[in-house]
C-alpha positions in Angstrom: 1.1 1.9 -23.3 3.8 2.4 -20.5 6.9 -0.1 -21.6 7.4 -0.9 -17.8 4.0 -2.5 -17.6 4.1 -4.5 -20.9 5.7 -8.2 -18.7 2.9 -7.7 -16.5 0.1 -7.2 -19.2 1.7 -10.1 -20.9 1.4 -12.3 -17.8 -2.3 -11.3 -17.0 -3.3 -11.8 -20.4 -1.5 -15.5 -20.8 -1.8 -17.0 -17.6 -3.3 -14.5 -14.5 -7.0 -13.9 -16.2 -6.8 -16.4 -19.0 -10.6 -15.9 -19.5 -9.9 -13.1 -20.6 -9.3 -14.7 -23.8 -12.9 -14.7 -24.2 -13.6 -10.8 -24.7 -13.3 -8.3 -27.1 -9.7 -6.9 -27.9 -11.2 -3.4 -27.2 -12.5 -4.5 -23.6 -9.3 -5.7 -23.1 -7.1 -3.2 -24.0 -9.1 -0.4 -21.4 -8.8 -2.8 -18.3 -5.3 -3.1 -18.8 -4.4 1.1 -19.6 -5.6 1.4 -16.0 -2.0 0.3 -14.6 -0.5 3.2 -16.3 -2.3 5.3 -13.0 -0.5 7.1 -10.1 -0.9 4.0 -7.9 -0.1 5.9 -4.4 -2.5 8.3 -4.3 -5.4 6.4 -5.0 -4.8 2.9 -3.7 -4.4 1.6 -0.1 -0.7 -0.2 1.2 -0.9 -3.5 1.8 1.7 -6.4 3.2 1.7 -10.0 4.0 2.7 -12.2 6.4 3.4 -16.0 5.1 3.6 -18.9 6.7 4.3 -21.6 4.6 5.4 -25.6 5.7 9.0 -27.5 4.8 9.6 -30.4 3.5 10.3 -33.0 1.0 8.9 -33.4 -2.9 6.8 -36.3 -2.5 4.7 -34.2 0.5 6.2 -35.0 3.9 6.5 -32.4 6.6 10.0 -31.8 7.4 10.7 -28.9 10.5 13.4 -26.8 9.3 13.2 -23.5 10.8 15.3 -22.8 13.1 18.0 -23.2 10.3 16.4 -21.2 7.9 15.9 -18.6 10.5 19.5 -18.6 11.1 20.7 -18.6 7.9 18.1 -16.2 6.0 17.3 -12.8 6.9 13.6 -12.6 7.2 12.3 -15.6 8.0 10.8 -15.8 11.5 10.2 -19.0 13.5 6.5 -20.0 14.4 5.9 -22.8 17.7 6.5 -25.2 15.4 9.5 -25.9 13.5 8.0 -27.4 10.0 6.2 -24.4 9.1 8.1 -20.9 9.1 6.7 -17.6 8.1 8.2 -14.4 6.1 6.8 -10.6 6.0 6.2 -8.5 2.8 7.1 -4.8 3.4 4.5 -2.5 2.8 3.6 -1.3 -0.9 1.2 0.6 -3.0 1.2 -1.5 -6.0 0.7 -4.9 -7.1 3.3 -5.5 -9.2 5.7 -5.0 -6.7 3.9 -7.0 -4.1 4.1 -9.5 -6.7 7.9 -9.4 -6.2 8.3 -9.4 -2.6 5.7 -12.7 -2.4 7.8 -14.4 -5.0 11.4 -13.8 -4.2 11.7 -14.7 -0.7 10.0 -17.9 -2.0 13.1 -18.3 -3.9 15.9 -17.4 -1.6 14.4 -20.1 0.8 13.9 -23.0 -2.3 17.9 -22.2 -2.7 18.6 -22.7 0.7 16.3 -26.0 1.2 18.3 -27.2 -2.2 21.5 -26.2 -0.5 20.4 -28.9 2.6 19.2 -31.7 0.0 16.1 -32.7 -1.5 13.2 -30.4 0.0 10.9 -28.1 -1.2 7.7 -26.0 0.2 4.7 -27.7 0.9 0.9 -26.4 -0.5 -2.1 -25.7 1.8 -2.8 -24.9 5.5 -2.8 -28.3 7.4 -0.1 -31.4 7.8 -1.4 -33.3 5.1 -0.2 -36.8 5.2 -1.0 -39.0 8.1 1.8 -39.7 11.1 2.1 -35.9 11.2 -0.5 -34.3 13.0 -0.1 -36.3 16.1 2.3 -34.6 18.0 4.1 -31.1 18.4 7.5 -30.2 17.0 8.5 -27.6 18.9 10.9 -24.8 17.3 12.2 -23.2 20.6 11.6 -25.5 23.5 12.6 -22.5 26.0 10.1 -20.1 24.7 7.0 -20.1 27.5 4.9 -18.5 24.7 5.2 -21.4 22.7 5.1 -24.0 25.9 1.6 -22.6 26.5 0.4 -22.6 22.7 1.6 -26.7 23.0 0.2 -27.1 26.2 -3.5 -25.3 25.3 -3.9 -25.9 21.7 -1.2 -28.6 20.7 -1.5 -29.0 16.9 -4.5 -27.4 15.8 -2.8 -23.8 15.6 0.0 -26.1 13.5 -0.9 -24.7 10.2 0.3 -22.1 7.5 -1.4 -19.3 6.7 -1.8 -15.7 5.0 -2.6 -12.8 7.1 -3.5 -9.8 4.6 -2.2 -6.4 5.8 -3.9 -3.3 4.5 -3.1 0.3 5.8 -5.3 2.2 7.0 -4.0 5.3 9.5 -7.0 7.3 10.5 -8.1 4.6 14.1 -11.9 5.3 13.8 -11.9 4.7 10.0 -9.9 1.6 11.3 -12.3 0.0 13.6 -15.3 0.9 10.9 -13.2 -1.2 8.3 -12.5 -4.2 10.8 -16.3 -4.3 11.5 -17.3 -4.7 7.7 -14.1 -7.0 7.4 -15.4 -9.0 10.4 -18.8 -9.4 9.2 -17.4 -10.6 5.4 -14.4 -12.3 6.3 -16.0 -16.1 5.7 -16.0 -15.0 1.6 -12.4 -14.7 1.9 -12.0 -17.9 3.4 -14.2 -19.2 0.8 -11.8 -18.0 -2.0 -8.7 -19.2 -0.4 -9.6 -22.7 1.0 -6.5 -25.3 1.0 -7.0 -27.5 3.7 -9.4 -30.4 3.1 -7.0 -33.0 4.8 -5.3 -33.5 8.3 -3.1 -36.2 9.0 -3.7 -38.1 6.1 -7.4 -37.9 6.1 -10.4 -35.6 4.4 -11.8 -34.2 7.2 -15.5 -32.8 5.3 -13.8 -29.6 5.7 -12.7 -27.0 2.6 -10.3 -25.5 5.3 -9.7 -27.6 7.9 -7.2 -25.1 9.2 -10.4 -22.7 10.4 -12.6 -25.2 11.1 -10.6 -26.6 14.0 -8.5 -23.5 14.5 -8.8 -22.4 18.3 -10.1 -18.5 17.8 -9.3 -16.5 21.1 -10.4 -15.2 23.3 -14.1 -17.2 22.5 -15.9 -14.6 22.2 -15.2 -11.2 20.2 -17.5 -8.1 20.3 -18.1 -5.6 17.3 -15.8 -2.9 18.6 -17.8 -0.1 18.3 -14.6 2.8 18.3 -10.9 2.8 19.1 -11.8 3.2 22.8 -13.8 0.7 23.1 -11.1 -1.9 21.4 -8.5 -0.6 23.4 -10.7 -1.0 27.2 -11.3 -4.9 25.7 -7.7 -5.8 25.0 -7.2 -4.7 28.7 -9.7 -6.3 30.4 -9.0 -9.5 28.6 -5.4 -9.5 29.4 -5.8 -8.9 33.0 -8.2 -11.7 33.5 -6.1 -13.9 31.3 -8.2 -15.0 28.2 -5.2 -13.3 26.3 -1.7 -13.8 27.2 -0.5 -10.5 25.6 -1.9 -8.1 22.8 -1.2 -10.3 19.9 -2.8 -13.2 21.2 -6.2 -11.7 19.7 -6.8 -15.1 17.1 -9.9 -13.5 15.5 -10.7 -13.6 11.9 -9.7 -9.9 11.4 -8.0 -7.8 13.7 -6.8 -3.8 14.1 -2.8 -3.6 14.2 -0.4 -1.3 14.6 3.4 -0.9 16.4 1.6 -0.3 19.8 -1.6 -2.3 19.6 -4.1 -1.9 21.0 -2.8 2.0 21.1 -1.5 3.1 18.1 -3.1 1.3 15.3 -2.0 1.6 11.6 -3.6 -1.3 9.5 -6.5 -3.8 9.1 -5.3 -7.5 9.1 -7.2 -10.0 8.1 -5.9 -13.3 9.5 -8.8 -16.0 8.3 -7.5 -16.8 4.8 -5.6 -20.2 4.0 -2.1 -20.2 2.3 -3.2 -19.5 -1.4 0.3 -21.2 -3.2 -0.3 -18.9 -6.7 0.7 -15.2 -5.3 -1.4 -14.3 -8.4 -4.4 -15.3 -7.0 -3.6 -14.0 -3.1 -3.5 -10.9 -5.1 -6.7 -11.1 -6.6 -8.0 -11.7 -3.1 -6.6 -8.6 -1.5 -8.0 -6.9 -4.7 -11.6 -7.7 -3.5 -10.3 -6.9 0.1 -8.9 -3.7 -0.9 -11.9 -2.4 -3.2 -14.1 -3.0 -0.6 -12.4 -1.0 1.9 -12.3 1.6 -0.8 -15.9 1.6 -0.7 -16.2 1.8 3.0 -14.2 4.6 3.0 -16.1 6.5 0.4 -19.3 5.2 2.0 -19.1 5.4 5.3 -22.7 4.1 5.9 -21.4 0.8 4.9 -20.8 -0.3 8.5 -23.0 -2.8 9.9 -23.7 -0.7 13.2 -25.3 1.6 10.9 -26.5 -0.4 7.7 -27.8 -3.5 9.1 -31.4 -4.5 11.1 -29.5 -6.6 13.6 -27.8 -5.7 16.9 -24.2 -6.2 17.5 -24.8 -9.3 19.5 -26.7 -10.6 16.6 -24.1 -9.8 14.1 -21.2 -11.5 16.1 -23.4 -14.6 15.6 -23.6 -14.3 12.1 -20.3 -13.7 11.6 -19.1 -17.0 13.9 -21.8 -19.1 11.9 -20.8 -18.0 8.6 -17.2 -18.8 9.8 -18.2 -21.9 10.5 -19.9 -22.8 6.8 -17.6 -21.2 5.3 -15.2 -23.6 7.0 -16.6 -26.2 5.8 -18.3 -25.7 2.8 -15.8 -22.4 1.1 -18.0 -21.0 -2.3 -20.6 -23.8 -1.6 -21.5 -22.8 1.6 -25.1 -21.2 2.9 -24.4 -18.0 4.9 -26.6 -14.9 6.4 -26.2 -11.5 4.9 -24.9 -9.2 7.9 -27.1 -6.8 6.2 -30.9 -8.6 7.2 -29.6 -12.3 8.3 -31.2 -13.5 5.0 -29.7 -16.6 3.6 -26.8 -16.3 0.8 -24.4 -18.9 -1.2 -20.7 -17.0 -0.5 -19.9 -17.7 -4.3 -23.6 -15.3 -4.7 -22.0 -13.0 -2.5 -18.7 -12.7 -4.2 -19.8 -12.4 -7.0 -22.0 -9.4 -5.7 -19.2 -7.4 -4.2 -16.9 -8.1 -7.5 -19.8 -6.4 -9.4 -20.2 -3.3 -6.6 -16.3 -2.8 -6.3 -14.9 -3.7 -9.8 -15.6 0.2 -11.2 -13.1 1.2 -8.0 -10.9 -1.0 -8.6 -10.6 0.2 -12.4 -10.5 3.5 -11.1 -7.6 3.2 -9.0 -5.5 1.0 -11.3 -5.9 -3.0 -10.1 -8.8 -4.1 -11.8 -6.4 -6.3 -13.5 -5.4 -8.1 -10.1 -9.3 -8.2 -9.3 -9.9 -10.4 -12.3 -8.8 -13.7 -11.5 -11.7 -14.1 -8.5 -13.4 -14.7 -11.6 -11.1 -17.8 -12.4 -11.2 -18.8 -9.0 -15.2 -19.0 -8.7 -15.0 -21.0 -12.0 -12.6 -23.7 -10.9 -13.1 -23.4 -7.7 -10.5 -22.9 -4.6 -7.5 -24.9 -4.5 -9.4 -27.0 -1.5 -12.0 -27.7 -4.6 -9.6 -28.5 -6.7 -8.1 -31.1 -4.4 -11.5 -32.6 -3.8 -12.4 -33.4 -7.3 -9.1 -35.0 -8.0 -9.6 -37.2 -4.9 -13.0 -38.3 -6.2 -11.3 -39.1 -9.3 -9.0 -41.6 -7.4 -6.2 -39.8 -6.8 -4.7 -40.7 -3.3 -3.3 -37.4 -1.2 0.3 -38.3 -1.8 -0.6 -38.1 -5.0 -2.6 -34.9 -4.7 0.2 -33.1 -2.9 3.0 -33.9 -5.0 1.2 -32.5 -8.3 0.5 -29.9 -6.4 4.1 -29.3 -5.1 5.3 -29.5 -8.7 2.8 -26.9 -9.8 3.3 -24.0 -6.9 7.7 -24.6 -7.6 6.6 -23.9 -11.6 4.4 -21.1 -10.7 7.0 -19.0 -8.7 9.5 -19.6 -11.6 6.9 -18.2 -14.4 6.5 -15.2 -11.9 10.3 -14.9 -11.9 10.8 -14.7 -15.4 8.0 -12.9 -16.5 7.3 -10.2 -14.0 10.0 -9.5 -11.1 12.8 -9.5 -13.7 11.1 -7.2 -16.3 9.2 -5.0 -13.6 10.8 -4.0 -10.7 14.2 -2.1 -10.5 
């Protein structure tokens, strides 16, 4: 087996997929010879953007951005100052995405340690109550962000992962972003972190979605790259969006010139998962499914499903909606017939159909962990059951701080420094 990989098979084996434990040595060993494969010329690029809250160990909010943005490259401000956002470069393999999620993580816990005692806060929505009530603007002379505060004041006040995957061919693009569109909610349901909002549970797994203002309201199928491309128009010249990236849809085509040129799927519904290993396994899902698509082209729901397009943009808003609320739990309607579905059924259903392609191509090993996270459910879950065991959300959120600063560090040690010249 390739030395270079053996910090990363390590990791897997002891932490990443530790149910793994439970299968043959023989079983084991094959997953794993997979990451010895030419990753470029059979996997997809992929990038993320992070936004991620400030602030101090025992879970209060603290808006820092504007001097983080000043004093680290690559940080960029968002309308509000306590959450700030950084952007992985693209990449073929996971390792190495592994890296660029972790490290920047780590130049900004420096600099928070070099101002005093802060620290980076888990999950999507201001937690602790007092802090949801009002906006915190980052730059008060921007009119972007004077109109997000004066349309949507704090429910667009959240952190988040948008998942980048490249794809170049625009008509291959737009059949993705359909599929993507009509699955998206089982993607939420694996990343859910955001039960509270301003110190209360609100009955949602991800608050952040549930209230989230999705624009413009409503969102065809597109059914090519013209057809997205007259629709960005007309909804900027009648105003329901302000300028081409104000397109707050679940998933989106993107690209240097949108809605022209167009160079990657990115899918903007997940939570901020706090373990990169599990974001990972996430995209993996993501990323063998658009493997699929491409190989299957008949996969498309203008083609594969009974319902019209009007009918599937339903579906896909009301299974946004349970997902929302209820993540793996939730009842949702196959794009496929409308027939009712739990998402954990679902997901478990794609890992089945994708996992051979993912072997294939060299990351079944990052696919692995959806397994984990269906078991112990979604860090929303997770939070859930330790309220109902008493715990308050102070308490909640400072375990939970402890645990994501612990993670990175394993990461650190065990993968970046070992793995990636």
């Amino acid at each position: 087996m390739h030395q270079k990989y053996e910090g990363l098979i390590d990791f897997c084996k002891k932490s990443a997929i530790a149910f793994l434990q439970t299968v043959a040595d023989d079983r084991f060993s094959r997953i794993l010879e997979e990451t010895t494969a030419s990753w470029e010329s059979v996997m997809l690029s992929k990038g993320f953007e992070i936004e991620v809250y400030t602030g101090t160990p025992q879970g209060d909010v603290v808006g820092m951005s504007d001097e983080i943005v000043a004093a680290l490259d690559g940080f960029v401000r968002e309308p509000d100052s306590r959450n700030v956002e950084y952007t992985t470069p693209p990449c073929f393999r996971y390792e190495r995405s592994l890296c660029d999620l972790v490290t920047p993580r780590l130049r900004l816990r420096q600099f928070l340690k070099s101002k005093g005692d802060y620290t980076l806060i888990p999950g999507s929505t201001l937690p602790l109550a007092g802090q949801g009530d009002r906006f915190w603007r980052s730059d008060p002379a921007n009119p972007y962000h004077d109109y997000i505060e004066k349309t949507y004041g704090t429910k667009v006040v959240t952190a988040s992962v948008h998942i980048n995957i490249g794809i170049s061919d625009p008509e291959v693009l737009m059949r993705a972003c359909r599929l993507v569109r009509m699955e998206a909610p089982l993607y939420l349901a694996l990343s859910a972190a955001s039960p509270w909002f301003n110190g209360e549970m609100t009955g949602y797994h991800s608050t952040r979605w549930g209230l989230f203002p999705k624009t413009p309201a409503h969102v065809p199928i597109f059914e090519s790259h013209a057809h997205f491309i007259r629709w960005t128009e007309e909804q900027i010249a009648i105003g329901t969006m302000q300028n081409v990236r104000h397109l707050w849809s679940a998933v989106r085509p993107n690209g240097d010139r949108r809605p022209y040129n167009l160079n990657r799927l990115e899918l903007r519904i997940c939570d901020l998962v706090s373990d990169p290993i599990a974001l990972l396994a996430v995209t993996a899902l993501l990323e063998a499914r658009l493997q699929q698509l491409i190989a299957d082209p008949s996969l498309d729901p203008l083609q594969q499903s009974k319902l019209n397009a009007e009918d599937l943009v339903e579906i896909a808003n009301e299974n946004e909606a349970a997902a929302a609320k209820s993540s793996l739990d939730a009842e949702l309607r196959h794009w496929k017939d409308g027939q009712p579905i739990l998402a954990r059924e679902w997901i478990e259903q794609l890992y089945a159909e994708t996992f051979a392609i993912a072997k294939k191509a060299g990351f079944s090993c990052f696919l692995l962990p959806v397994k984990k996270i269906l078991r112990e459910g979604n860090e929303a879950q997770r939070w859930i059951k330790l309220s109902e065991q008493g715990l308050n959300n102070r308490e909640i959120l400072v375990q939970s701080i402890q645990a994501m600063q612990l993670r990175e560090k394993e990461l650190e040690g065990q993968i970046c420094q070992s793995l990636v010249a």
